[in-house]
N, C-alpha and C positions, 0 to 999 in steps of 0.2 A: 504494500500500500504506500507505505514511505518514496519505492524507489518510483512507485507512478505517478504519485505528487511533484517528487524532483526531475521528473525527464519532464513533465507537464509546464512545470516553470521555468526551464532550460527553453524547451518548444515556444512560450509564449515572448519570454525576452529576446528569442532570436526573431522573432517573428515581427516585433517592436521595432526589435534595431534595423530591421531590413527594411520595415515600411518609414520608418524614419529617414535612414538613408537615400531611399524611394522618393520621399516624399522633398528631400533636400535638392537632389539631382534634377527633379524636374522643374521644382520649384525656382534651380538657376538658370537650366535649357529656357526657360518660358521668360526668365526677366532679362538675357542679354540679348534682344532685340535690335539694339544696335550700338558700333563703335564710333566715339567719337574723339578725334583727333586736334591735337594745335601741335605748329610750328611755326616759328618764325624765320621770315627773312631777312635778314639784313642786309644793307645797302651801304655803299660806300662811296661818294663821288665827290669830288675837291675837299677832302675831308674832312664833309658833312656824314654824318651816319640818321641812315634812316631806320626805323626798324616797322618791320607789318608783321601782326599777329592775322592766322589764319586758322580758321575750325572746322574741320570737315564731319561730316555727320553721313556713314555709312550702315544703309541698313544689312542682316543679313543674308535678302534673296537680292540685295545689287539695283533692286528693280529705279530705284533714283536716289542719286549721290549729291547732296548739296554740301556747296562751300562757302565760307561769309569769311570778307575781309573782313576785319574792326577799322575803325578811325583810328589814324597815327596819335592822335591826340588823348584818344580817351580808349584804351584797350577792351572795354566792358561795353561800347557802343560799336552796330556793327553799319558799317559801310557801303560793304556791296555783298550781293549775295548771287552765285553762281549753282544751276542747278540741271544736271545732266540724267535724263528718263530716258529708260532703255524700251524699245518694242522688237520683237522678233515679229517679221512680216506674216510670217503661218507655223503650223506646228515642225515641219519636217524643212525648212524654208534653210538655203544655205547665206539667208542674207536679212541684216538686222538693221534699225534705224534706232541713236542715238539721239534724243531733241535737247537742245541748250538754248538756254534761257538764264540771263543775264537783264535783274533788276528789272526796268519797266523795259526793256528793245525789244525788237520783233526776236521770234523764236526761230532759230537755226538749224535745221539739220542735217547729220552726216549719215550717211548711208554708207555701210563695212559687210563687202561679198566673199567671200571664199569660193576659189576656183580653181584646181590643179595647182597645190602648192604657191597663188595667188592668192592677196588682200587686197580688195580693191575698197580704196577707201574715199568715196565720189570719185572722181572723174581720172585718181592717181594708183600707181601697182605699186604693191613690196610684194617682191619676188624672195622666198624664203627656204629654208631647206625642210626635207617630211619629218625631221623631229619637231620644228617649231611651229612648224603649219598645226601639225595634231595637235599639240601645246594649245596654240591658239582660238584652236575650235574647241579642244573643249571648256578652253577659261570665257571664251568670247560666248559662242552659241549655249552652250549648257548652263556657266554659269553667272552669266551675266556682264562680264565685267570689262568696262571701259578702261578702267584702269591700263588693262593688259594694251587696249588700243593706244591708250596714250601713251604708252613703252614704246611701244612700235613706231610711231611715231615722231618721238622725241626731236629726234634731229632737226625739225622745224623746216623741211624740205617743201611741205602742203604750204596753201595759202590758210589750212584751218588751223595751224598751229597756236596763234594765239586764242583761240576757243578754247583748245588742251591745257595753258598754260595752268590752269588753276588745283590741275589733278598732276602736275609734274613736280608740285613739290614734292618731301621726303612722306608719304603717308604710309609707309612700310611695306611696297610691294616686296614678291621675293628675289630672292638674289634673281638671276640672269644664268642659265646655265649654258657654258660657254658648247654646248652642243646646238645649243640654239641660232642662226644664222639668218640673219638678212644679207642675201643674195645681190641681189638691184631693187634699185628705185625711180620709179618714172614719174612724174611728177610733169604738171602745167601749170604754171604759176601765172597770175594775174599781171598784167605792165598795167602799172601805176600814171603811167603817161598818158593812158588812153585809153578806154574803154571797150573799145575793138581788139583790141591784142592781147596774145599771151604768150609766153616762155614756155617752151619746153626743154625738159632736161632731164638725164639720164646717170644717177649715181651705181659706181659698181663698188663693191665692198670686197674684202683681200682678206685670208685670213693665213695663220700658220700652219704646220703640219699636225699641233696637235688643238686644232680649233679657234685659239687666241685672235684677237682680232688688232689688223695693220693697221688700215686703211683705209678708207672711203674717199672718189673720187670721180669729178663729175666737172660740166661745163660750169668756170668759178665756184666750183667747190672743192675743198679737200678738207679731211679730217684726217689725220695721221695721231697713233697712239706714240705720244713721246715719253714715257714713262711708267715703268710698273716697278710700285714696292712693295714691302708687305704692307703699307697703310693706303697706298691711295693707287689710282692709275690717271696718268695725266694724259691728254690730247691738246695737239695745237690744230684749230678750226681756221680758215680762212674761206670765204666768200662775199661775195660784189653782185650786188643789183643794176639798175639803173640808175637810183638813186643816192646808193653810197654800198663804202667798204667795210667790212667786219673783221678784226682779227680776235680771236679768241685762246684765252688757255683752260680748258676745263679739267677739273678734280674730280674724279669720283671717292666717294669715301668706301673701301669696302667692305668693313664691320656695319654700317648704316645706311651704302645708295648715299649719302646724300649729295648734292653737286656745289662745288665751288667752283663760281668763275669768275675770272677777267676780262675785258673785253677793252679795246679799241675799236671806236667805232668813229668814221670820217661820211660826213655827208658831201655830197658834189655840189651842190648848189649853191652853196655858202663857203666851202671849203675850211669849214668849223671840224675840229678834230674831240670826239671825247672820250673819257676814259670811267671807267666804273668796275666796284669788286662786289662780288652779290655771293654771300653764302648765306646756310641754313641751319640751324637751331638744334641738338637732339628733339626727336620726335616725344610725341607724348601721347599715351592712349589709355582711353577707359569704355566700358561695355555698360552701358545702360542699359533700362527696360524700354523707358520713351522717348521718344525722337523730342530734344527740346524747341522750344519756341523760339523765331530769330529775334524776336526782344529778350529773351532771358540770357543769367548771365553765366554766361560761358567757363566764366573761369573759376567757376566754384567747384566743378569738376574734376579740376589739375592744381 
């Protein structure tokens, strides 16, 4: 009688502790709903320093990512708010439509196909190799995620690159696995001079024998990898518009992605030459239940 009382009390506190547990586990599945992110950028130009706080707010089906600069002045007041809605065109559809909407402006959007180891991203290719491509489709089509576009992208080769800018800060994508490859880039850029015309241009990318990547190069462009240590990998960027010339040194951090750069920049028209340093912050994150309101204040969070 004794030992059926104590197996019986043994049976019900395991039975407590597991609905407990049970009951903890779901109870945190159901409340991180989503992550919300700050970093800052910093600025540096005649040596004024600027600094912008940024908040991104990720839910976790991707389906829309918003981002709110704050005012330079007042870090708890927010500025502008950028905000990218993902649609897949049908259920089995190898081609998605990303809408961006930016404060009160008309709403934008970019359209991203997959085709034979092709990303057509509106009217431009990245030509890619079949580990990145599959990569792609499934972080793109399955799971949503712009993010991974804006990677792809990065290089600022599209005329949609400053749309992307707001998702290229450091928001914790993952590494880049260097099996991954962008091929070429074709691209039609918009001339500023006229409304009838446009650029086209052709970048080819160069790697090593065991994947590293050299080189990128193209009509006035080139990006050459000038540095790899254990902390950072440097590139020296150059390209020229119609309108002016760019010289760049970028940092990648590789414990954090994050980018540092330099830049020279000379416009033609004025033959004004200028100069600026822009890196970025450690990142910062936390898992909420509810997506906050863009008057609430952000930074009670972090």
């Amino acid at each position: 009688m004794q030992l059926k009382l104590k197996n019986k009390i043994i049976t019900t506190a395991i039975l407590s502790l597991s609905a407990l547990l049970l009951s903890f586990c779901v109870s945190k599945i159901a409340t991180e709903n989503y992550t919300i992110a700050w970093v800052q950028q910093i600025t540096v130009e005649n040596g004024e320093k600027t600094t912008d706080n940024f908040y991104g707010i990720f839910p976790k089906n991707n389906d829309t990512i918003v981002i709110y600069k704050a005012a330079q002045d007042d870090a708890k007041s927010i500025e502008k708010q950028y905000q990218y809605t993902f649609k897949k065109l049908s259920k089995n559809s190898n081609t998605i439509e990303f809408y961006y909407k930016e404060d009160t402006q008309p709403e934008e959007t970019v359209k991203v196909r997959f085709e034979k180891n092709n990303i057509i991203v509106n009217e431009d290719t990245y030509k890619v190799n079949e580990a990145y491509y599959k990569f792609l489709m499934q972080k793109v089509l399955q799971e949503n995620s712009i993010l991974e576009i804006a990677t792809l992208t990065k290089d600022g080769l599209g005329d949609y690159q400053p749309l992307f800018e707001p998702l290229n800060k450091n928001w914790g994508q993952a590494k880049s696995d260097k099996g991954f490859k962008i091929l070429e880039v074709a691209v039609r850029n918009r001339n500023y001079q006229t409304d009838s015309q446009s650029f086209h241009r052709k970048v080819t990318f160069s790697y090593d024998k065991q994947g590293n990547f050299l080189k990128a190069e193209g009509e006035n462009y080139k990006k050459i990898k000038a540095k790899d240590n254990q902390k950072y990998f440097k590139y020296d960027i150059s390209q020229t518009n119609e309108r002016s010339s760019i010289e760049s040194e970028l940092y990648q951090n590789k414990k954090t992605l994050s980018d540092s750069l330099l830049v020279k920049w000379e416009q033609f028209s004025t033959a004004k030459e200028y100069s600026f340093v822009k890196y970025q912050s450690k990142l910062q994150k936390k898992k909420i239940s509810q997506k906050p309101k863009a008057d609430s204040d952000f930074t009670r969070f972090f």
